[in-house]
Biopython code that builds the backbone (N, CA, C, O; Angstrom):
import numpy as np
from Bio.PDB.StructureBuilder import StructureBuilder

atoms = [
    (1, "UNK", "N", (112.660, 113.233, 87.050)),
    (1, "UNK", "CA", (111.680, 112.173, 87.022)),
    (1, "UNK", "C", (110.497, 112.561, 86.138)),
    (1, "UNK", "O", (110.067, 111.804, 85.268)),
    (2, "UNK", "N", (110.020, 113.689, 86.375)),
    (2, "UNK", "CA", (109.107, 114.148, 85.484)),
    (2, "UNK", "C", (109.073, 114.019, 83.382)),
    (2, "UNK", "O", (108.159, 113.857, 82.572)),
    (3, "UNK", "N", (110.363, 114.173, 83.275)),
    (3, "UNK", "CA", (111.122, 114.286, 82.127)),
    (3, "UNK", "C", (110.478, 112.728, 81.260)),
    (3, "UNK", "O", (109.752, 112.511, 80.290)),
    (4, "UNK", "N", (111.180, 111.952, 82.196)),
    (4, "UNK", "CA", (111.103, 110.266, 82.013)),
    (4, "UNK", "C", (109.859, 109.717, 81.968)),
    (4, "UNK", "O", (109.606, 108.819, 81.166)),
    (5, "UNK", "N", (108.935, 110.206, 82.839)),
    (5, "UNK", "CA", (107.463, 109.694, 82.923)),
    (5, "UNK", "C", (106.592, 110.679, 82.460)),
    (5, "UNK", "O", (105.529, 110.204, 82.059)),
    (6, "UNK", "N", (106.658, 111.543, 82.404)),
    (6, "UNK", "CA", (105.640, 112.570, 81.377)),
    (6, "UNK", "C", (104.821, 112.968, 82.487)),
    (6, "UNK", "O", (104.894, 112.395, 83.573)),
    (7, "UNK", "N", (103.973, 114.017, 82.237)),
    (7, "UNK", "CA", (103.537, 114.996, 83.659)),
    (7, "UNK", "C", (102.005, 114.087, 83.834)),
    (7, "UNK", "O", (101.359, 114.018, 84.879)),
    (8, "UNK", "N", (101.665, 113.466, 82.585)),
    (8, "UNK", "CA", (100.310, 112.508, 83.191)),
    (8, "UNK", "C", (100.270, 110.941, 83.694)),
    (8, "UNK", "O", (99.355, 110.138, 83.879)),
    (9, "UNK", "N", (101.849, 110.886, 83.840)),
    (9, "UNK", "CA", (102.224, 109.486, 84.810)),
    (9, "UNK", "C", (102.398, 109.856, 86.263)),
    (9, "UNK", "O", (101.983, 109.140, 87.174)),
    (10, "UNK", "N", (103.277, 111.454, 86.518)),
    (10, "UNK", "CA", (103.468, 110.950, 87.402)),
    (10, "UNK", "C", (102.063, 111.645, 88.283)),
    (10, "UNK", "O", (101.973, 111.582, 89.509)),
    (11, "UNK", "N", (101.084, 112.261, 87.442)),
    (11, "UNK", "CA", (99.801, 112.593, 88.202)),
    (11, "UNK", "C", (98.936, 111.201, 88.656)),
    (11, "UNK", "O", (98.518, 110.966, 89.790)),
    (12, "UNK", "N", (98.799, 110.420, 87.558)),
    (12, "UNK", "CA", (98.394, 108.867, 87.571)),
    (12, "UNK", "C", (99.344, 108.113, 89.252)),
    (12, "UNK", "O", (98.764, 107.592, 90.204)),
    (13, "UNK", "N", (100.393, 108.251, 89.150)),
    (13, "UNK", "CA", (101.265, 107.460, 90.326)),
    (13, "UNK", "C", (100.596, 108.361, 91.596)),
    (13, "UNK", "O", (100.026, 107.723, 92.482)),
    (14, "UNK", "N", (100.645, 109.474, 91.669)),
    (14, "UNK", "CA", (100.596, 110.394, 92.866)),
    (14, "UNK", "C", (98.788, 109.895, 93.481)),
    (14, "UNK", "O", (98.572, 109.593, 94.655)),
    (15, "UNK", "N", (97.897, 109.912, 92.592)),
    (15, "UNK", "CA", (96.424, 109.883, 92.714)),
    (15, "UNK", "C", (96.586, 108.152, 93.029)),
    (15, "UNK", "O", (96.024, 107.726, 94.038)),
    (16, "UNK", "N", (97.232, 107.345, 92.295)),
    (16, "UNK", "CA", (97.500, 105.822, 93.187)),
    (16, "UNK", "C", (98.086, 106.186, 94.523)),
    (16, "UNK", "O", (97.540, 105.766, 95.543)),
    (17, "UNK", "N", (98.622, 106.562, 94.554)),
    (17, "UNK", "CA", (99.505, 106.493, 96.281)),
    (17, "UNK", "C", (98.568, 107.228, 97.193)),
    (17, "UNK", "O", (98.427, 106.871, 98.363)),
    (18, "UNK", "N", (97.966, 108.185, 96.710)),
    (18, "UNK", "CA", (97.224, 109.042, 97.874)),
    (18, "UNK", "C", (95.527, 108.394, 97.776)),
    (18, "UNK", "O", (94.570, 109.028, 98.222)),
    (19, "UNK", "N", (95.387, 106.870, 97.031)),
    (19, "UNK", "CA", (94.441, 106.933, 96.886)),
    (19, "UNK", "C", (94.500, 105.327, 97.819)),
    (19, "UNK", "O", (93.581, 104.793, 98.440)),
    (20, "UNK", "N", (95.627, 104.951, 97.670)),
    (20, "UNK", "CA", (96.360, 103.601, 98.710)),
    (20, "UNK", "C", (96.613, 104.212, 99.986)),
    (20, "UNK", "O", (96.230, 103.612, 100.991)),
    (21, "UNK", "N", (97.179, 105.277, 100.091)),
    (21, "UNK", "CA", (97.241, 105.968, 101.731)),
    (21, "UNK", "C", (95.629, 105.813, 102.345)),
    (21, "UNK", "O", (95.302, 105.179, 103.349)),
    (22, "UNK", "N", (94.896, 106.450, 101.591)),
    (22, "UNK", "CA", (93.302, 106.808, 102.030)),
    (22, "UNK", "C", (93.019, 105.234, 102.481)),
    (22, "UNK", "O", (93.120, 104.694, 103.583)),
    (23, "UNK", "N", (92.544, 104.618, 100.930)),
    (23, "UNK", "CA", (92.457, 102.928, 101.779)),
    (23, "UNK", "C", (92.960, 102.323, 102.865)),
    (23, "UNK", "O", (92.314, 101.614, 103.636)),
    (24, "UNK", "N", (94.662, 102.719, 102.982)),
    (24, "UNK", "CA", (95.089, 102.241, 104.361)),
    (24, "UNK", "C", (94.522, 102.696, 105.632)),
    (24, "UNK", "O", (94.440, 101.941, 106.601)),
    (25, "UNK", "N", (94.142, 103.872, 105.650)),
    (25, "UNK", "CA", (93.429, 104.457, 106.489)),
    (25, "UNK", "C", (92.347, 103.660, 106.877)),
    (25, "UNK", "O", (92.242, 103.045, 107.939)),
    (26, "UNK", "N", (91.579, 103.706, 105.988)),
    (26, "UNK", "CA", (89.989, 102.990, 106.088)),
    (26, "UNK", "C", (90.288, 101.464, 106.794)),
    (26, "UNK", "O", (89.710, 101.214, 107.852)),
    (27, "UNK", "N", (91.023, 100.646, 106.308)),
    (27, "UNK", "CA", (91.462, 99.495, 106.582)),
    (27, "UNK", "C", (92.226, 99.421, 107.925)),
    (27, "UNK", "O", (92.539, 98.449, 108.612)),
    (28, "UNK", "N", (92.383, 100.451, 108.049)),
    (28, "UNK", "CA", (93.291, 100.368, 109.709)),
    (28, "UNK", "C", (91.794, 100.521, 110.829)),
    (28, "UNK", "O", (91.395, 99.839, 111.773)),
    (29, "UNK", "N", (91.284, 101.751, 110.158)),
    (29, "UNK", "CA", (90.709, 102.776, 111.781)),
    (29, "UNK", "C", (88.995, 101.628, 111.511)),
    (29, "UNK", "O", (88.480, 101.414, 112.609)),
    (30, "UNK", "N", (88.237, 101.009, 110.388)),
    (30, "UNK", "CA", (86.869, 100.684, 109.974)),
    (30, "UNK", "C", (86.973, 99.391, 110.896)),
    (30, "UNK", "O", (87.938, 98.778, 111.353)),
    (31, "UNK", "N", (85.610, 99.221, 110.988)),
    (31, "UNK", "CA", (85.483, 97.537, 111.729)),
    (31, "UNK", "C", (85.957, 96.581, 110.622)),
    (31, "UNK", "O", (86.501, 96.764, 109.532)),
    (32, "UNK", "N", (85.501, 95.355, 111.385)),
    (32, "UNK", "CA", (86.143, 94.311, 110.708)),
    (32, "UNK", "C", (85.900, 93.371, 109.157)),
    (32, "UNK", "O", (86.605, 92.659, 108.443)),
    (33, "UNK", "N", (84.469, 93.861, 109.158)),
    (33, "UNK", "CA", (83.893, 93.654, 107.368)),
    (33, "UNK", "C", (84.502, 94.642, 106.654)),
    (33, "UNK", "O", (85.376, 94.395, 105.823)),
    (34, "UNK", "N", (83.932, 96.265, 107.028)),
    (34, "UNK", "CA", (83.817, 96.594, 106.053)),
    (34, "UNK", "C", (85.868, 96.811, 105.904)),
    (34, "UNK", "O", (86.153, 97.234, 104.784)),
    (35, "UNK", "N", (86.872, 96.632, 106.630)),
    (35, "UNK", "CA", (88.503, 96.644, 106.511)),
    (35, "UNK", "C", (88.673, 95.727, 105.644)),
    (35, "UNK", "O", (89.552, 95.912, 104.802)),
    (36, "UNK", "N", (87.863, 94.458, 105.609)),
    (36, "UNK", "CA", (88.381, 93.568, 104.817)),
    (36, "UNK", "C", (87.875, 93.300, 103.328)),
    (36, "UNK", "O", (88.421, 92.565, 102.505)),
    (37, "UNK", "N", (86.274, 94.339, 103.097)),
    (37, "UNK", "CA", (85.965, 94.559, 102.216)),
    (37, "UNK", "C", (87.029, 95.618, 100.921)),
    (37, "UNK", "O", (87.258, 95.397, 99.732)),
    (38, "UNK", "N", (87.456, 96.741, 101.812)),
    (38, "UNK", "CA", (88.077, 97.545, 101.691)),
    (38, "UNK", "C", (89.421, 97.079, 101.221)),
    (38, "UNK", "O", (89.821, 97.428, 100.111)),
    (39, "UNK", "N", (90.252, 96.195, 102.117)),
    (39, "UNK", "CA", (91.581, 95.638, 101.996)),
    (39, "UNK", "C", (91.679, 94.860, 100.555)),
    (39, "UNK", "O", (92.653, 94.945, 99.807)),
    (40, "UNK", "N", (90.493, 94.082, 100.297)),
    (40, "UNK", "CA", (90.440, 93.253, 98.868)),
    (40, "UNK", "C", (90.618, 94.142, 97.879)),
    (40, "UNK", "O", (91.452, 94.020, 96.982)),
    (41, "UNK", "N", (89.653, 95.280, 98.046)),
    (41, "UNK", "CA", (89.399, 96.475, 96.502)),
    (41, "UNK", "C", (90.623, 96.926, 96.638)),
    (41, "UNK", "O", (91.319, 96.770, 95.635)),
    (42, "UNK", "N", (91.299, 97.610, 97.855)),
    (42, "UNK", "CA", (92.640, 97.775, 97.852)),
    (42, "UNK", "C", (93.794, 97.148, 96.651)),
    (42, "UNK", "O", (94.425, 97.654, 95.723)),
    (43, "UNK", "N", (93.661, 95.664, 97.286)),
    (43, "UNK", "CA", (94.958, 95.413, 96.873)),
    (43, "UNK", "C", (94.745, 94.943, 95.068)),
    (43, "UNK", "O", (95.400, 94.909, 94.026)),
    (44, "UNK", "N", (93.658, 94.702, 95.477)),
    (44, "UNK", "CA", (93.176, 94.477, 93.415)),
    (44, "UNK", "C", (93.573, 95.712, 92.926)),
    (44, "UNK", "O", (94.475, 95.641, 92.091)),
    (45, "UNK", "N", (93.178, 96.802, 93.190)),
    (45, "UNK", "CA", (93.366, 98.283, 92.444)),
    (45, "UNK", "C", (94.783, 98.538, 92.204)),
    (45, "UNK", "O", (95.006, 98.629, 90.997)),
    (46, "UNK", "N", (96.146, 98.733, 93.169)),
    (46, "UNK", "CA", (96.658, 98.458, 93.338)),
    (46, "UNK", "C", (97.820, 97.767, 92.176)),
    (46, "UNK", "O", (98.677, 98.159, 91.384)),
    (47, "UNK", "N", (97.220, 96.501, 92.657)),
    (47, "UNK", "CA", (97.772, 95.451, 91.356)),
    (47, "UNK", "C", (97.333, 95.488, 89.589)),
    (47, "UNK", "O", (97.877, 95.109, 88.552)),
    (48, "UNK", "N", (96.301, 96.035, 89.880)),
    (48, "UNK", "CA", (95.958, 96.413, 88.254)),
    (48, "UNK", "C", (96.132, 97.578, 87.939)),
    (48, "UNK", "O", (95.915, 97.722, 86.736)),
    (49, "UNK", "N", (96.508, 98.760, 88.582)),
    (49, "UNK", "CA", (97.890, 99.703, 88.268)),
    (49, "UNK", "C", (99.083, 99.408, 87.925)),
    (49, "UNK", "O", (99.601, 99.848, 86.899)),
    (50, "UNK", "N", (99.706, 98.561, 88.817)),
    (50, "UNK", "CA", (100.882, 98.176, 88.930)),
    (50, "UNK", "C", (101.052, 97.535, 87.309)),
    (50, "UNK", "O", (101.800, 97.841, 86.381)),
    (51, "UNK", "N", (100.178, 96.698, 87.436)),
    (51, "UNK", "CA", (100.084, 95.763, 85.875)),
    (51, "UNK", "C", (100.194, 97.086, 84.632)),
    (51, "UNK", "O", (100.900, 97.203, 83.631)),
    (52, "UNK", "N", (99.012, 98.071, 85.326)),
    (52, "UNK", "CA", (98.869, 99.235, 84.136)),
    (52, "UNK", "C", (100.529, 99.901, 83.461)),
    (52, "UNK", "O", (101.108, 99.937, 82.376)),
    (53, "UNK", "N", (100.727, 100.266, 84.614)),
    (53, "UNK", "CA", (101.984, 101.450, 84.615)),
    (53, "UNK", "C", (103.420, 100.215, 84.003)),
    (53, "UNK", "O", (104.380, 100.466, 83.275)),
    (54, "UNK", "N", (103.102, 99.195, 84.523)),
    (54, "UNK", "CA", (103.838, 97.971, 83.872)),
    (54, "UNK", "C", (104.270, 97.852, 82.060)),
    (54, "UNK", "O", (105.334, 97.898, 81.443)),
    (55, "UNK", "N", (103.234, 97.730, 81.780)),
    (55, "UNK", "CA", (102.557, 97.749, 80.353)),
    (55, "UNK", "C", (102.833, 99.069, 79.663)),
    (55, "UNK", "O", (102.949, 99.103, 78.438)),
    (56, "UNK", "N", (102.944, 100.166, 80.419)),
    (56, "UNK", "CA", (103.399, 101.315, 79.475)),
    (56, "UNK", "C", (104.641, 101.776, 79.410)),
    (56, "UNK", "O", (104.898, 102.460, 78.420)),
    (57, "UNK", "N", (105.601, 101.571, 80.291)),
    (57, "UNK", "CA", (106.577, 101.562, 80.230)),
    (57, "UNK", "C", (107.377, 100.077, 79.634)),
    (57, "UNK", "O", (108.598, 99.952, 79.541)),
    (58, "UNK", "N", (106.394, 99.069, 79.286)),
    (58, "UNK", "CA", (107.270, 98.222, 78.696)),
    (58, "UNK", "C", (107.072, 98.850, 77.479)),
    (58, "UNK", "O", (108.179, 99.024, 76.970)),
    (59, "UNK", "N", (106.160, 99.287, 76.747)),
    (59, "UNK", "CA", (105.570, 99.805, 75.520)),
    (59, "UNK", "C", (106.555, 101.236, 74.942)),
    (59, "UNK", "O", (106.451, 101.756, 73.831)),
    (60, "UNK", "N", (107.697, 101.742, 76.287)),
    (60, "UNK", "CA", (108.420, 103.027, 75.862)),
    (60, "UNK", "C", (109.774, 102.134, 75.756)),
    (60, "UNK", "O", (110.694, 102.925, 75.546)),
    (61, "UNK", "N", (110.169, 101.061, 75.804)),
    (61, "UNK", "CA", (111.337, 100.747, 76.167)),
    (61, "UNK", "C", (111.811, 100.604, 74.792)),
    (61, "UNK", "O", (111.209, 99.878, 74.001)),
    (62, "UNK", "N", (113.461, 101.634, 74.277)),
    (62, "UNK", "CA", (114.253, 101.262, 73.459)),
    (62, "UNK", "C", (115.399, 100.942, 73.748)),
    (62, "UNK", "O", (116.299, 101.763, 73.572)),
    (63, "UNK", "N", (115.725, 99.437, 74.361)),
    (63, "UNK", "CA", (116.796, 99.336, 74.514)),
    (63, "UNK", "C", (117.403, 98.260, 73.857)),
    (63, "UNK", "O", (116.932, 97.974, 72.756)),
    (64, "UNK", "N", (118.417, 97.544, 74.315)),
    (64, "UNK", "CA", (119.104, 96.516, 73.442)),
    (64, "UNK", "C", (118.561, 95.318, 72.868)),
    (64, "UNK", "O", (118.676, 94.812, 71.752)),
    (65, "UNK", "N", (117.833, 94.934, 74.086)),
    (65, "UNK", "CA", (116.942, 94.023, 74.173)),
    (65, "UNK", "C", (115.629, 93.903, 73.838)),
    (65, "UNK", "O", (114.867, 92.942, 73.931)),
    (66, "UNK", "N", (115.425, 95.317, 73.326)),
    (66, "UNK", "CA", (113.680, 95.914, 73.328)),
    (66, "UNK", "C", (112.848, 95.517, 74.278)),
    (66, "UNK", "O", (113.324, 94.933, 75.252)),
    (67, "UNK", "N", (111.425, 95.753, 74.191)),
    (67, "UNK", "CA", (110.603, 95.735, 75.412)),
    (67, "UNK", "C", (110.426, 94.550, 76.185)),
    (67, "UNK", "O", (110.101, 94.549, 77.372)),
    (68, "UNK", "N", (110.706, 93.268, 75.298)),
    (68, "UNK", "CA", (110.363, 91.852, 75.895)),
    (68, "UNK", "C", (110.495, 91.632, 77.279)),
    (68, "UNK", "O", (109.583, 91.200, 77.985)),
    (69, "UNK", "N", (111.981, 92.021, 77.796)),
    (69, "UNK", "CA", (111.634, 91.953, 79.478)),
    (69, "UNK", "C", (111.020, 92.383, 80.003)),
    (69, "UNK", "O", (110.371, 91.780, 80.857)),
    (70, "UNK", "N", (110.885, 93.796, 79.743)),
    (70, "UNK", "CA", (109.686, 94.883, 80.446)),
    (70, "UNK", "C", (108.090, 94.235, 80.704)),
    (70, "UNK", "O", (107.423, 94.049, 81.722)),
    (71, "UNK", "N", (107.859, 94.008, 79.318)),
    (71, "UNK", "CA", (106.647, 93.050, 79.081)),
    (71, "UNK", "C", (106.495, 91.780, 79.629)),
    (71, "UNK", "O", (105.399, 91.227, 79.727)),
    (72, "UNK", "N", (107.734, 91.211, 80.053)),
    (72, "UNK", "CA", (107.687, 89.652, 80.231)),
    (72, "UNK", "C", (107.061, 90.159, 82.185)),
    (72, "UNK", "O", (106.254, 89.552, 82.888)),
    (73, "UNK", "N", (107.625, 91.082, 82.411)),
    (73, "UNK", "CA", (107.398, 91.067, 84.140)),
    (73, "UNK", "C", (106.415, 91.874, 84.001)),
    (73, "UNK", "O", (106.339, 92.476, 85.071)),
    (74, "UNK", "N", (105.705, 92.198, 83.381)),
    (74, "UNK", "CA", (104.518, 93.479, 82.831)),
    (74, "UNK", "C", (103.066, 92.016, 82.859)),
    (74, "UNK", "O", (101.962, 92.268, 83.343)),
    (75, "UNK", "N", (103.295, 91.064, 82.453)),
    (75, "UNK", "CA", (102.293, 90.313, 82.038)),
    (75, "UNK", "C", (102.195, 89.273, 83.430)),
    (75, "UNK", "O", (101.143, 88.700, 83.713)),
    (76, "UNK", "N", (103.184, 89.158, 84.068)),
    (76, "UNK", "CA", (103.562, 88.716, 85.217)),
    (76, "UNK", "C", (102.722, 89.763, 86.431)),
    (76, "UNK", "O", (101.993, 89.270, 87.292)),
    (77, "UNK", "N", (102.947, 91.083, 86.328)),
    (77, "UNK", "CA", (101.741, 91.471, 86.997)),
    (77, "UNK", "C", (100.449, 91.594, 86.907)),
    (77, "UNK", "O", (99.710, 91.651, 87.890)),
    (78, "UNK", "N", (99.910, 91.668, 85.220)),
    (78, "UNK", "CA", (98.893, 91.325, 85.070)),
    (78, "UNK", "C", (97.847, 90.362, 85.761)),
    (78, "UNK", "O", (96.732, 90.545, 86.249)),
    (79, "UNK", "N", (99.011, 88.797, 85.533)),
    (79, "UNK", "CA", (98.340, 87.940, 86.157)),
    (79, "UNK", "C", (98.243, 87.718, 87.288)),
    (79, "UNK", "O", (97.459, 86.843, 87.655)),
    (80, "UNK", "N", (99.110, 88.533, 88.328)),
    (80, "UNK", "CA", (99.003, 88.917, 89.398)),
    (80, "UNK", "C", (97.824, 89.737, 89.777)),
    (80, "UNK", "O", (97.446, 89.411, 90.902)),
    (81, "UNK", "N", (97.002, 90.816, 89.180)),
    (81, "UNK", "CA", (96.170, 91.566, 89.229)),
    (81, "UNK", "C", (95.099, 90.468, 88.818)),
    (81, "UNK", "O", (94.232, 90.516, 89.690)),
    (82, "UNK", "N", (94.826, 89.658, 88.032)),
    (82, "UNK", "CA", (93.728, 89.180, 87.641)),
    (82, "UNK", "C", (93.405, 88.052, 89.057)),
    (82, "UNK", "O", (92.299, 87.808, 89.538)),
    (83, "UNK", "N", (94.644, 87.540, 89.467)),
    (83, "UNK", "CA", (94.279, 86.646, 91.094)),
    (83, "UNK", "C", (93.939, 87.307, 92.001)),
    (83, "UNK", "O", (93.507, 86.669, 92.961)),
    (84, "UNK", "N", (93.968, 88.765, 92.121)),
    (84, "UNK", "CA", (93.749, 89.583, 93.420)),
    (84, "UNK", "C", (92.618, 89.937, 93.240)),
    (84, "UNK", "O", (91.938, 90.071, 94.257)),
    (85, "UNK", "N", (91.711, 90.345, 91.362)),
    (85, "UNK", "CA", (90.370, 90.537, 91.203)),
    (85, "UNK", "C", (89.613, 89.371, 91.238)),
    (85, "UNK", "O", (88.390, 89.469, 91.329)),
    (86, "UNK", "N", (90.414, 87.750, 91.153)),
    (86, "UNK", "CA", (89.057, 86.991, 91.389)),
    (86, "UNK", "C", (88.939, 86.843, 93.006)),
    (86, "UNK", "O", (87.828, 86.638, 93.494)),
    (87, "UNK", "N", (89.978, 86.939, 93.752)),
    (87, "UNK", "CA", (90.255, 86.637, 95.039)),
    (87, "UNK", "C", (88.904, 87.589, 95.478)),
    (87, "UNK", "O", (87.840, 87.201, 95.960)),
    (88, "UNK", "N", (89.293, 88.832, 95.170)),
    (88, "UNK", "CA", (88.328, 90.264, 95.915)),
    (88, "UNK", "C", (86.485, 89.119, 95.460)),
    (88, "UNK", "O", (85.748, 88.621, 96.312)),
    (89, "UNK", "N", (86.330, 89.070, 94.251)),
    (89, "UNK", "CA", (85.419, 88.859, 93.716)),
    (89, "UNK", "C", (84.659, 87.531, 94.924)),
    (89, "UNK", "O", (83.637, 87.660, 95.598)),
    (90, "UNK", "N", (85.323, 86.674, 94.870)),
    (90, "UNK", "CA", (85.279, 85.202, 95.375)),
    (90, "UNK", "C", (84.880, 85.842, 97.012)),
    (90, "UNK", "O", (83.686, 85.626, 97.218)),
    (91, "UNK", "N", (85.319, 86.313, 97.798)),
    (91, "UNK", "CA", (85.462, 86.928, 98.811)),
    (91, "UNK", "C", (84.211, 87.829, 99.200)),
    (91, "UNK", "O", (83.476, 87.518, 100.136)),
    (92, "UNK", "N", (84.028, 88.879, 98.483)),
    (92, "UNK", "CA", (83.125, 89.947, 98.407)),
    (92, "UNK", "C", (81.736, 89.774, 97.936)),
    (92, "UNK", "O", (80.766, 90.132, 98.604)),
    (93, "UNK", "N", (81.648, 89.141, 96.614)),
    (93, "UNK", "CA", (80.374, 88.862, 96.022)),
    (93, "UNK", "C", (79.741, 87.502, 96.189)),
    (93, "UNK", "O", (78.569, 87.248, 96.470)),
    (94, "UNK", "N", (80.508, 86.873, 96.016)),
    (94, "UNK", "CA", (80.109, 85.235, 96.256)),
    (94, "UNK", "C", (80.040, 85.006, 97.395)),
    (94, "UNK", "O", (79.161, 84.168, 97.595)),
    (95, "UNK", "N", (80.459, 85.280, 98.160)),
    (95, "UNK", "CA", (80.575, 84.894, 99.898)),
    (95, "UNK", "C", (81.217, 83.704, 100.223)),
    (95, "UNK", "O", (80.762, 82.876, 101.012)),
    (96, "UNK", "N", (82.585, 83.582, 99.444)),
    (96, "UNK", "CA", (83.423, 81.688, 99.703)),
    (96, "UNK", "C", (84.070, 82.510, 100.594)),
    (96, "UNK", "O", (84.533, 83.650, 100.567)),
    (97, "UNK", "N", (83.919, 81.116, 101.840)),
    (97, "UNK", "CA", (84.805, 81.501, 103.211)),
    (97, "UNK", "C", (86.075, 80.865, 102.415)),
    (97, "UNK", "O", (86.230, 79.951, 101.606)),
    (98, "UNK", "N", (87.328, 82.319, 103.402)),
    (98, "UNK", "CA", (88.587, 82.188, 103.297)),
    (98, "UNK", "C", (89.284, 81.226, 103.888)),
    (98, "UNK", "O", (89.237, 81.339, 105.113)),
    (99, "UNK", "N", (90.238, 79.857, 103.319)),
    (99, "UNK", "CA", (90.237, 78.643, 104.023)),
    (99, "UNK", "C", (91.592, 78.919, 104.835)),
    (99, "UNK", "O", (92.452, 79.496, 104.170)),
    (100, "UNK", "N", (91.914, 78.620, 106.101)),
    (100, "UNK", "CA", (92.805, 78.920, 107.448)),
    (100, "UNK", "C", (93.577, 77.932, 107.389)),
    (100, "UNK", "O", (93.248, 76.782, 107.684)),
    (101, "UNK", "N", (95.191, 78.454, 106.823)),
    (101, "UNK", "CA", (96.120, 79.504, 106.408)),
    (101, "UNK", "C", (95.809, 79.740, 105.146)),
    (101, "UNK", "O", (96.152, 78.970, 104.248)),
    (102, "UNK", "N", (94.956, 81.100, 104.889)),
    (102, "UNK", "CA", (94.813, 81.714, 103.849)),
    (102, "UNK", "C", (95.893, 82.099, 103.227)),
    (102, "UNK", "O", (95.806, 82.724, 102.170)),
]
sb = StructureBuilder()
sb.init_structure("model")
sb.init_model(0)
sb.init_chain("A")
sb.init_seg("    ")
for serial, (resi, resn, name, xyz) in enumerate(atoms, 1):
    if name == "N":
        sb.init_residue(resn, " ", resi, " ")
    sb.init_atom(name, np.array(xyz, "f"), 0.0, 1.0, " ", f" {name:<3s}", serial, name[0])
structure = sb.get_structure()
């Protein structure tokens, strides 16, 4: 695995996961603002990794097809990451109540 992702991906993946464990933590054991403050930055961070690590491995792909699929579900998380940063944003800074079934 190391070979495939190069030794500063899979340090990048390891520091995401142990940095999503920690958040889960906080979000489990914290009261009820600051879990849900927490849970938003969470899942934005998260998703704009996901988008990140997305994007660079579409950017290594030589295959038949070249990168286009890689990229096509790469930009697909992007915009996934950009709804979870206005969501956090909308939520956190602005103060719009969340409408029930969120």
């Amino acid at each position: 695995m190391q070979q495939a992702l190069g030794r500063n991906a899979v340090k990048a993946l390891a520091i995401t996961l142990a940095a999503s464990a920690a958040a889960g933590l906080i979000v489990f054991f914290a009261p009820g603002g600051v879990s849900d403050t927490v849970g938003n930055l969470t899942v934005a961070a998260v998703a704009s990794a996901a988008a990140a690590f997305g994007i660079a491995v579409a950017l290594k792909q030589n295959t038949r097809h070249g990168f286009r699929p890689f990229f096509a579900l790469s930009i697909g998380l992007a915009l996934w990451a950009a709804a979870e940063l206005l969501w956090a944003y909308l939520t956190i800074v602005a103060g719009v109540e969340i409408p029930y079934p969120g």
